[in-house]
C-alpha positions in Angstrom: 53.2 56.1 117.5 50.8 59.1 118.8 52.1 62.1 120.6 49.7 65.1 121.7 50.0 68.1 123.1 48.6 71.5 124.0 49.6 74.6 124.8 48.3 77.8 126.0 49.5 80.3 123.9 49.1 83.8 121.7 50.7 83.1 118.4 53.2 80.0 116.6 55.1 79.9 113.6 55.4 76.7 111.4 58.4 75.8 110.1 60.7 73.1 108.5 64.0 71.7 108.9 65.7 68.6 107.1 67.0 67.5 103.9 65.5 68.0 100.2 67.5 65.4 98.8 65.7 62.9 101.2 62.5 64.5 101.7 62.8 63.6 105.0 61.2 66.8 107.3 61.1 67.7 110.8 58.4 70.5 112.3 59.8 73.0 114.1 56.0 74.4 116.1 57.7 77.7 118.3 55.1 79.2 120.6 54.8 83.3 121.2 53.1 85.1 124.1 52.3 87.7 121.3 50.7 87.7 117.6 52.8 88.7 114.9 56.5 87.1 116.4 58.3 87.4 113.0 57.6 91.2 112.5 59.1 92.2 115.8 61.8 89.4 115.7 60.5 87.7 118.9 62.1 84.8 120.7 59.6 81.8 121.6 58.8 80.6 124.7 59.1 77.4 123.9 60.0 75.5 120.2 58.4 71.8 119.9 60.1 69.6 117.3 58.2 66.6 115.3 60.5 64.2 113.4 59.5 62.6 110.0 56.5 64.5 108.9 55.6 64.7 105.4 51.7 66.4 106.2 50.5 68.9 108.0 47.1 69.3 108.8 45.2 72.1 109.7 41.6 72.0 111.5 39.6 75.2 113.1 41.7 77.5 112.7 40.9 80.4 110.6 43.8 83.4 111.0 46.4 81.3 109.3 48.9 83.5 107.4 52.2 82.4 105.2 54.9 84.4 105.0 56.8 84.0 101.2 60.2 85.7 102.7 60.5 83.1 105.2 58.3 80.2 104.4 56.9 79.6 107.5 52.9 79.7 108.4 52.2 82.2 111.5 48.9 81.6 113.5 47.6 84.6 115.3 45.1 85.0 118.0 45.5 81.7 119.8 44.0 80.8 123.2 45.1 77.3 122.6 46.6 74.9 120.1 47.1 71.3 119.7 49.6 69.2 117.9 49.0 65.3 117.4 51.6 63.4 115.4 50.5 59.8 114.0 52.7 58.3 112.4 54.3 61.0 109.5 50.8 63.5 109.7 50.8 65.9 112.3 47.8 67.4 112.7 47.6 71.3 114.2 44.0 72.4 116.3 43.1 75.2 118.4 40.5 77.9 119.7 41.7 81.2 118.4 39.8 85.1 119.5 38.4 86.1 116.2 
């Protein structure tokens, strides 16, 4: 199963959500309309969930930056991104203004 899509949009934050135990993992992607989200405490504009991933992939992007507090990856300087899921591997593009 293949599901893409792409967003226009400033900044996201990766995140995870399931079960240790099970090692079974959904991808929380939420999408900003400003860089930096998690230092101002922003709410998305929108939240996209992927169900069963176990790899995350990321291609062209360059101002990546992970947080230890939280856990999460925060992107910056988006003009786009795209998510593709096949199968359990999600794979995150974009075209960020660096």
């Amino acid at each position: 199963m293949e599901n893409k899509t792409e967003f226009k949009t400033k900044s996201v934050i990766l995140s995870r959500k399931g079960k240790k135990e099970t090692n079974q993992w959904n991808i929380l992607l939420a999408l900003f309309n400003q860089n930096n989200p998690n230092i101002e405490d922003r709410v998305p504009i929108k939240v996209l969930e992927f169900k069963g991933v176990e790899k995350v992939r990321l291609k062209d992007l360059v101002n990546v930056s992970f947080y230890t507090t939280g856990g999460d990856l925060v992107i910056n300087d988006l003009k786009s991104i795209s998510a593709k899921q096949e199968k359990n591997v999600l794979t995150l593009s974009g075209q960020q203004t660096i």
